[in-house]
C-alpha positions in Angstrom: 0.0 0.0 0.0 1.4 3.8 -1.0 2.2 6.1 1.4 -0.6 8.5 2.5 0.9 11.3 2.3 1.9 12.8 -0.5 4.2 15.9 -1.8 3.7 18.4 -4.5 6.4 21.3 -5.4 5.7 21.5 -8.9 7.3 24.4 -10.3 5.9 23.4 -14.1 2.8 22.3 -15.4 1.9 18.1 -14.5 -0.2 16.8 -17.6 2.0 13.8 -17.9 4.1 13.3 -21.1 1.5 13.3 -23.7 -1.3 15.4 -24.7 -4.2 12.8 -26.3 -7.1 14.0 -28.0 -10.3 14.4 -27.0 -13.3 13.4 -29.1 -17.1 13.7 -28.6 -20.0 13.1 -31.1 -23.6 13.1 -31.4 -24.7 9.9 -32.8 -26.5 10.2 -35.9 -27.4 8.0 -38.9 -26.3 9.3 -42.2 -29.1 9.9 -45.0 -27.2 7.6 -47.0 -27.3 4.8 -44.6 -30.9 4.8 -44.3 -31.3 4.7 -48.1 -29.2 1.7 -47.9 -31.7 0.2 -45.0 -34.5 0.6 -47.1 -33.5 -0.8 -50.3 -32.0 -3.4 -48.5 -35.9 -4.2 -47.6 -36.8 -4.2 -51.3 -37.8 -7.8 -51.5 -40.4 -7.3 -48.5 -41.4 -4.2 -50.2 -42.7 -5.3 -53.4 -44.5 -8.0 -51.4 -46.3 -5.3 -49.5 -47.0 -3.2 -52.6 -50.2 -4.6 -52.9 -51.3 -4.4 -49.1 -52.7 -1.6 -47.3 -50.0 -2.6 -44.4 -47.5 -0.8 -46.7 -48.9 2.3 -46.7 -49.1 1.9 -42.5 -45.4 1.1 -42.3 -44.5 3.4 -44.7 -46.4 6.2 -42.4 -44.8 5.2 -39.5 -41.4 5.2 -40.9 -42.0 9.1 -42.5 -43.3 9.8 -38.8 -40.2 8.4 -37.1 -38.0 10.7 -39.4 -39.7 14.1 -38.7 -39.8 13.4 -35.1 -36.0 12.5 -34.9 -35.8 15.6 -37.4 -37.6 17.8 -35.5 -37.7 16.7 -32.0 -35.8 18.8 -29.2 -32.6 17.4 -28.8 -30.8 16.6 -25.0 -32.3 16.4 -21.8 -36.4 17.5 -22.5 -36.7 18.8 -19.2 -34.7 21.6 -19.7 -36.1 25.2 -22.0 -34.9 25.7 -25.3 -32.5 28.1 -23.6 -30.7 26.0 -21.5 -30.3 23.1 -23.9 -28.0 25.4 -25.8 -25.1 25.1 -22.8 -25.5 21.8 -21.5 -21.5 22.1 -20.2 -19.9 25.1 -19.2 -19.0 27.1 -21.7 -15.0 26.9 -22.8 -13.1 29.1 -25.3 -11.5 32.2 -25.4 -12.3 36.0 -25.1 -10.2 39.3 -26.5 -10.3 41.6 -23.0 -7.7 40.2 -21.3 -5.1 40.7 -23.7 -6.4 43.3 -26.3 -8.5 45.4 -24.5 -11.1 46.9 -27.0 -8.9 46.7 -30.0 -8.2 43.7 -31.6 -8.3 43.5 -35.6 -9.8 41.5 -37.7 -6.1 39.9 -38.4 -5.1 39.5 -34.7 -8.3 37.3 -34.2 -8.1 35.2 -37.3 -4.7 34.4 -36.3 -6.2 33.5 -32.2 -8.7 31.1 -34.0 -6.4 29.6 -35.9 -4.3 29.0 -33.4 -7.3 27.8 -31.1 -8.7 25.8 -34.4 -4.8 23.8 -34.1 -4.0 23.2 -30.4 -7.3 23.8 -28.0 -10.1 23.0 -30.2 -9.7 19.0 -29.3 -10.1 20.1 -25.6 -13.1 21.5 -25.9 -12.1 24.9 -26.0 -14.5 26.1 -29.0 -15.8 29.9 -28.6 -13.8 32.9 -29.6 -15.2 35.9 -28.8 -14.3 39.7 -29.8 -15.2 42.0 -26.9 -16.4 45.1 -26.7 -16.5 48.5 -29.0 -15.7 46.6 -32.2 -18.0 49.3 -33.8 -15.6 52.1 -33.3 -11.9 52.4 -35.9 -9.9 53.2 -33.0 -11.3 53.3 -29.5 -8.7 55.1 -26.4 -6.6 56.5 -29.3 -7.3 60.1 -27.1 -5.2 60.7 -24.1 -8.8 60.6 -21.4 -7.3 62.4 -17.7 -10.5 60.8 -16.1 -9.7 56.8 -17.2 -6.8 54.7 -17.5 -4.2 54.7 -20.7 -6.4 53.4 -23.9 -10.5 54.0 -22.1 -12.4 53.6 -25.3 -15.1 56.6 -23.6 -16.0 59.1 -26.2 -16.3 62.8 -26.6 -19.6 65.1 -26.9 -20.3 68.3 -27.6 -22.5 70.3 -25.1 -25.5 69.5 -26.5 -24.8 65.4 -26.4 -24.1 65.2 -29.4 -20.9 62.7 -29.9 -17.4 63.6 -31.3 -16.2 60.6 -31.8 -16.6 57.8 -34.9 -18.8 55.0 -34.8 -20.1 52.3 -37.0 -23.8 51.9 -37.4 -26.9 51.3 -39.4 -29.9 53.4 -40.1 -31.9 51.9 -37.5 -29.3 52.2 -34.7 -27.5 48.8 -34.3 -24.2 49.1 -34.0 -22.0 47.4 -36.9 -18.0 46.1 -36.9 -15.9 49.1 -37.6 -14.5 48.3 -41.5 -11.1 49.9 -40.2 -10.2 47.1 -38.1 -12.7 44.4 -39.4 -12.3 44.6 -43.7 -14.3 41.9 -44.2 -17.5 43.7 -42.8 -17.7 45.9 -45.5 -20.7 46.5 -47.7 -23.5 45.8 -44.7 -21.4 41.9 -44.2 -21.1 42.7 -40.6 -19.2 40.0 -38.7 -21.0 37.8 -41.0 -17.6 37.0 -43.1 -15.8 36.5 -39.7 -18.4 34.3 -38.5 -18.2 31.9 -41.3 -14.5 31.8 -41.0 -14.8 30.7 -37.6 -17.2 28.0 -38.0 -14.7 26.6 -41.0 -12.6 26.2 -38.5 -15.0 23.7 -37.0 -15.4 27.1 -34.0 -18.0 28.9 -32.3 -18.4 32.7 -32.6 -19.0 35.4 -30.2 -19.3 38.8 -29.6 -19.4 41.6 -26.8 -22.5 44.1 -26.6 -23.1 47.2 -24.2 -26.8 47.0 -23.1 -28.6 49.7 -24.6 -28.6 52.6 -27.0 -26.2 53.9 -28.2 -25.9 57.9 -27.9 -25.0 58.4 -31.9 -28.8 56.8 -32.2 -31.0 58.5 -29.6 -29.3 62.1 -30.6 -29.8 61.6 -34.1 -33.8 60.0 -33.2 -33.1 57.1 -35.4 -36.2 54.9 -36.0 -36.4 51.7 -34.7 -36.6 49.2 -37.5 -40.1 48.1 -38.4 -41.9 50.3 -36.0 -43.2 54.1 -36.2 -40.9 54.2 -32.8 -37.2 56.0 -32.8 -34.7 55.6 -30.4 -34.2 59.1 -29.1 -37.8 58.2 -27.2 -37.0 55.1 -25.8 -33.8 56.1 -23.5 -33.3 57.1 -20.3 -30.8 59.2 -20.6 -30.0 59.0 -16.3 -29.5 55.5 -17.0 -25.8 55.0 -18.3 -23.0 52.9 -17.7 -20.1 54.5 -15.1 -17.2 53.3 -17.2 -18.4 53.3 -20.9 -20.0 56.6 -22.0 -21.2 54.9 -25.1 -24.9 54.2 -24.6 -28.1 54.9 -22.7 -30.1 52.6 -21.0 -33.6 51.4 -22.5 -37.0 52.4 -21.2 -38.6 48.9 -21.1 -42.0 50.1 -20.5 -42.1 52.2 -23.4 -43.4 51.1 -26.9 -40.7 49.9 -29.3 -38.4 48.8 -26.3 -39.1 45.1 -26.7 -39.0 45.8 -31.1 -35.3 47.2 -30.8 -34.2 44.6 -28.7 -35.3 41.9 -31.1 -34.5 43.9 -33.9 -30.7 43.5 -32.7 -30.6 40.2 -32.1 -32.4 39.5 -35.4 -29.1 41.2 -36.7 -26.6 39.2 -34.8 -28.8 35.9 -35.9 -27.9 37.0 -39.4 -24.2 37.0 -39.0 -24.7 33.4 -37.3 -23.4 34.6 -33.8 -23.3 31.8 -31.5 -23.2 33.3 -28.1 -23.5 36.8 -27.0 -22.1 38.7 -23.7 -23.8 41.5 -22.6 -22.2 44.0 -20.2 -23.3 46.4 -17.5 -26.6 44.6 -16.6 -25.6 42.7 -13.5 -24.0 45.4 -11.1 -24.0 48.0 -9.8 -27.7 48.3 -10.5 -29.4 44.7 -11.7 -31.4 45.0 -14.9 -34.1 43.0 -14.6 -36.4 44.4 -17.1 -33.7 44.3 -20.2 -32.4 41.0 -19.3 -36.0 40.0 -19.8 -35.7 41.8 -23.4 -32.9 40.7 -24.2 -33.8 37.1 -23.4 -37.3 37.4 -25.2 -35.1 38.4 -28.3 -32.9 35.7 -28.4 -36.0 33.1 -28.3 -37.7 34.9 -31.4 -34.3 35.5 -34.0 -34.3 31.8 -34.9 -30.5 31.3 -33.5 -30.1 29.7 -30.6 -27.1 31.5 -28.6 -25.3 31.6 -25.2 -26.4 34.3 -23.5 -23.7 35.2 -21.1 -24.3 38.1 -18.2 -21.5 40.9 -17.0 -20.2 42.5 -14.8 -20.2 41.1 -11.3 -20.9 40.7 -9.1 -23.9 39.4 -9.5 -26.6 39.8 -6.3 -27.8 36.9 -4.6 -31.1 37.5 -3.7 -31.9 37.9 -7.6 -30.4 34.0 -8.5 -34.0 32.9 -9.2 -34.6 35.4 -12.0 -31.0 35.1 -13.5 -31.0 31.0 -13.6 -34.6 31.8 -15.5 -33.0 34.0 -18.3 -29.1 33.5 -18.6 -26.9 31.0 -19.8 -23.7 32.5 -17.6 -23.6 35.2 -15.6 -20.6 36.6 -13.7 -20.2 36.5 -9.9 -16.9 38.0 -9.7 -15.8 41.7 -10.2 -13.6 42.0 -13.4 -11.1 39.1 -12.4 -6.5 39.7 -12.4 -3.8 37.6 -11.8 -3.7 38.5 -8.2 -3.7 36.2 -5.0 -6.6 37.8 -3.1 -8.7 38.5 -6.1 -8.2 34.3 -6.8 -9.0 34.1 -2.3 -12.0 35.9 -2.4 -13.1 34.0 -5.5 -14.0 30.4 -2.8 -16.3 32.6 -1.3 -18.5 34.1 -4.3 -18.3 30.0 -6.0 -19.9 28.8 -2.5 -22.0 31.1 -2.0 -23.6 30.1 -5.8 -22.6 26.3 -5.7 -26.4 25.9 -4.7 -27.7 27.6 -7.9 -25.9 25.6 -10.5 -27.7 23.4 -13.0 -27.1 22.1 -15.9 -27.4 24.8 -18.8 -27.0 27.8 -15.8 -23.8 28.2 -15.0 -22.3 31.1 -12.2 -19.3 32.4 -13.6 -15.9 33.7 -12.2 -14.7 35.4 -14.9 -11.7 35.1 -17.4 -8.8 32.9 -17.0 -5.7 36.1 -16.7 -2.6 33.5 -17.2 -0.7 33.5 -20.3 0.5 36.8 -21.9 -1.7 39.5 -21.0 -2.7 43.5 -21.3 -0.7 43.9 -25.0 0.9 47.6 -25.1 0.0 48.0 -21.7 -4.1 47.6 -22.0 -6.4 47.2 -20.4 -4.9 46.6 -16.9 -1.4 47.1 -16.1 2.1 46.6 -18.2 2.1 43.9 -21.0 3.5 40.9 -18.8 3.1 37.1 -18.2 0.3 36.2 -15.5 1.5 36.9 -12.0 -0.3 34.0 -10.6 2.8 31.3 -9.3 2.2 27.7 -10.9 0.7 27.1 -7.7 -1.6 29.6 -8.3 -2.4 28.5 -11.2 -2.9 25.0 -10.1 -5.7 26.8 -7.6 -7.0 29.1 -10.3 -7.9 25.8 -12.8 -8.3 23.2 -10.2 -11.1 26.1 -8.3 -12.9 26.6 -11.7 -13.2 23.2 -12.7 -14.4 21.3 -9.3 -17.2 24.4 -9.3 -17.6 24.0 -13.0 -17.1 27.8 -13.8 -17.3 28.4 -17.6 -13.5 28.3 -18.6 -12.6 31.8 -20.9 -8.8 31.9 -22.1 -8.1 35.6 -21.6 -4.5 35.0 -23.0 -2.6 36.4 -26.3 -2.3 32.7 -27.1 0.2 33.4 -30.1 2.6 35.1 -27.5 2.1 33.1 -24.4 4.6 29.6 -23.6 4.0 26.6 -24.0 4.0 25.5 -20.4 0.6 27.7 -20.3 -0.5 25.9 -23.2 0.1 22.7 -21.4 -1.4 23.7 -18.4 -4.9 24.2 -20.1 -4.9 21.2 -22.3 -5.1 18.4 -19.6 -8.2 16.7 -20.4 -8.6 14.9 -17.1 -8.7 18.5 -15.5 -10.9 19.5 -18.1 -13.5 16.4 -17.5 -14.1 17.6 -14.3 -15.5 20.9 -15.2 -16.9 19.7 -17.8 -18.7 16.4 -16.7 -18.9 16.2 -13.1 -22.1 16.5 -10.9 -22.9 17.8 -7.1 -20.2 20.1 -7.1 -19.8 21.6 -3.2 -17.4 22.8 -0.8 -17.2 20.4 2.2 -15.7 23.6 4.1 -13.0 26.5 3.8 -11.4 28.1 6.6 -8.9 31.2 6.2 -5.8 28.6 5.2 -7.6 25.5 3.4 -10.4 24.5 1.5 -11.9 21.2 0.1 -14.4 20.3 -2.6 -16.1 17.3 -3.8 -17.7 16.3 -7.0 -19.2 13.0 -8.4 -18.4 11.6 -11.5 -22.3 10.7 -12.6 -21.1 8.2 -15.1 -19.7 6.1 -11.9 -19.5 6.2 -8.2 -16.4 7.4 -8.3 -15.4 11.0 -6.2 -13.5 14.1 -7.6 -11.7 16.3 -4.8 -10.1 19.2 -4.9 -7.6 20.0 -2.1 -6.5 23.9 -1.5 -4.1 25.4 0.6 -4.8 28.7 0.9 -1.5 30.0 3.4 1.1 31.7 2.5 3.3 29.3 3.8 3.6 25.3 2.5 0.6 23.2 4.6 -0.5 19.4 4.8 -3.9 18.9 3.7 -6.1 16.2 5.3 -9.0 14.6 4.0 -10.7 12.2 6.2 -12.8 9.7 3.7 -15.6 9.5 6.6 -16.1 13.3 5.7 -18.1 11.8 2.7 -18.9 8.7 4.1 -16.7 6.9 2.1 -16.1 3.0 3.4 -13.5 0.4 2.4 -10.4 0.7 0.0 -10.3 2.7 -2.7 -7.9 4.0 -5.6 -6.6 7.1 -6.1 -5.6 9.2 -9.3 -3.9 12.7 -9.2 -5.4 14.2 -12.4 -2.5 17.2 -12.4 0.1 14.3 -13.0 -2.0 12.1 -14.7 -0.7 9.1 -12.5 -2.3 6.4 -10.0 -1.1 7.2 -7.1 -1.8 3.6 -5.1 -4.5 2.3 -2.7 -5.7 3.9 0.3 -7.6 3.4 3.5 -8.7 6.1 5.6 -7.6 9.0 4.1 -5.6 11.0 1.7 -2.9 13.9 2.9 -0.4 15.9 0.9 1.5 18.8 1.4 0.9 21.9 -0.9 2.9 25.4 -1.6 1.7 28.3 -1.0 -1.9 28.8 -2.4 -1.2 25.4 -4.5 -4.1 22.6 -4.9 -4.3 19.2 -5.6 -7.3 17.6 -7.8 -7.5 13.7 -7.3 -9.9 11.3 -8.5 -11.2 8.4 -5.9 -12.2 5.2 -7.5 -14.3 2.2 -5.0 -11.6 -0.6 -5.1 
């Protein structure tokens, strides 16, 4: 029998020495295949020709199709909207690393890159975040905000200074000076289809509301007698982004510009949309209902995905009804007590996940981050430790957090590479089942999962001093009886049979993520 106690001072990423492929599939049964079925019945057929029993089998066989054509597919119990993120969502987003302005080239180039070495993992969104519709957002030296604020300017009487992209009936469109292939009304169309030929999903940021450009100017809203300049409330504006105003939902043609903007984004073929400043300070219950009514009427389904945090408690009820993902955490940085205070938020929601609802804890910030010195601090690598970084990924899977790259990934190493591609980690967050904290104190934390397709256990072990600890966990804490195997899923190794327990000594805010099988 192995010793119970084990030691971890990893210094590098532990994936083992390989990194296999994942694959998943939906069954199906080609067209072809049921062509082949049937005239392999010919014989029985032409037997039948003559008999009214033909034309019963053959209706039964026509209703089997439709309903396997048309029927809802995954778990029925779940709405239309949940069905569309049965797993937390996975890919990558543009903040982290490009603030608001990444180019059409930059991205192709991340989704390429994704499309070579992440896609196999699961890793399958790219997103472009926010103020794509303006040619060159912070390029103005702004004393109120940090270096590169994308805020605009206005004249006294509102109205604004500054470029920006958009149609006649006020949706905002990808600026043709960073995004060429939008030109001639395309939108992100072009860039959508390149991402899905990379076998990708595609997303995109929006600001909740109006934008100023369209109430000043009293553009109409499309299909409606309605223009926009009616519809805002013009006290109701984001504190960091002086783009847009907030939407009067009881007024007439709210509900119309909302769906007319989502029938937009269905055109381009966008596959999951985050919206931003609707969760906090102020909770925005009325356009979160808009925005969700939209997405059910375009014809698309999407991920609808919620922002900033974080998001208030008392309101989980209404947010589980409308969202895919919604964020818990302030805007999340590669810094120790930002990852600390992150246990506490992912308890305090561990109750309110279900499957296709999914409390978020923001962006993974390891890799190479804030290019040119934007959005937050210097161009650097993460400051998280490997240890950290074992916390960071170990914390976000065992809760089942939706996993977003943040990372230039063209410029980041390939020990971060490594790191994200461990599919054992990632079946955890992406499989697992009655995800909980058993308890966290100021220096340690545990958490337990199940593996439904088993009996088997997932823990996650946390040491949260700043000095190296033990951890213990007692098996009795889960009631677990007899011998049993254990796997660490960092190292990809058995580690040996054990007893009563399980103990290993961690650095500095480092974790451990095992797997316990029943002997």
């Amino acid at each position: 029998m192995k010793s119970e106690v084990e030691e971890r001072s990893d210094e590098i990423p532990l994936c083992g020495n390989r990194r296999p492929k994942i694959f998943t599939s939906d069954f199906r049964i080609p067209t072809s295949d049921l062509l082949i079925t049937f005239y392999s019945f010919k014989t029985v057929l032409r037997t039948m020709i003559t008999n009214k029993l033909f034309y019963f089998v053959l209706l039964l066989l026509l209703l089997s199709c439709c309903t396997s054509k048309s029927g809802k597919k995954g778990n029925p119990e779940l709405s239309s909207s949940e069905q569309i993120a049965l797993k937390p969502p996975m890919g990558w987003n543009s903040f982290d690393a490009f603030d608001c302005r990444i180019n059409e080239e930059q991205f192709k180039k991340t989704v390429d890159f994704m499309a070579e070495n992440l896609l196999q993992f699961g890793w399958n969104y790219a997103v472009i975040d926010y103020i794509w519709w303006h040619p060159s957002p912070g390029d103005w030296k702004n004393p109120k905000f940090r270096y590169g604020h994308p805020n605009i300017r206005y004249a006294a009487d509102g109205k604004p200074l500054d470029p920006t992209t958009i149609d006649e009936f006020g949706r905002l469109l990808p600026a043709v000076e960073r995004f060429p292939s939008a030109a001639g009304g395309k939108g992100f169309k072009p860039l959508a289809d390149y991402v899905h030929g990379k076998g990708l999903k595609f997303g995109i940021h929006i600001m909740r509301g109006i934008h100023r450009y369209a109430a000043y100017n009293k553009l109409p809203v499309k299909g409606t007698l309605f223009n926009l300049g009616d519809l805002v409330e013009k006290s109701d504006t984001c504190k960091w982004c002086n783009h847009m105003y907030g939407v009067d939902a009881f007024k007439p043609g709210a509900q119309e510009y909302y769906n007319s903007l989502f029938e937009l984004y269905a055109s381009w073929d966008v596959d999951f949309i985050k919206v931003d400043d609707i969760l906090f300070p102020t909770y925005h219950k009325e356009e979160i209902e808009m925005i969700r009514k939209a997405i059910d009427k375009c014809g698309r389904p999407m991920v609808l995905s919620l922002s900033p945090g974080e998001a208030p408690l008392d309101m989980a009820g209404h947010v589980i009804k409308n969202a895919n993902m919604w964020r818990i955490s302030a805007d999340f940085w590669d810094d120790w007590e930002k990852l600390k205070h992150n246990f506490k938020l992912l308890e305090e929601w561990a109750p309110f996940q279900k499957t296709g609802t999914w409390p978020d804890a923001d962006m993974l910030p390891i890799g190479r981050l804030s290019v040119d010195g934007r959005p937050h601090g210097p161009e650097r690598n993460s400051k998280f430790t490997w240890p950290e970084h074992y916390t960071l990924l170990s914390l976000w899977s065992i809760s089942r957090s939706p996993l977003m790259i943040g990372a230039d990934l063209l410029n980041s190493s390939d020990s971060t590479m490594l790191f994200l591609t461990n599919p054992e980690v990632i079946a955890v967050n992406q499989n697992s089942s009655g995800n909980r904290p058993l308890y966290t104190t100021e220096n340690e934390s545990v958490w337990v999962a199940d593996d439904p397709e088993t009996v088997a256990k997932y823990i996650a072990l946390f040491n949260l001093a700043d000095s190296a600890s033990t951890i213990n966990f007692d098996f009795n804490s889960i009631e677990l009886k007899g011998k049993v195997k254990i796997r660490d899923l960092w190292k990809r190794e058995d580690l040996g049979i054990f007893e009563t327990g399980y103990s290993i000594n961690l650095q500095p805010h480092g974790a451990a993520l095992i797997k316990i099988v029943m002997d």
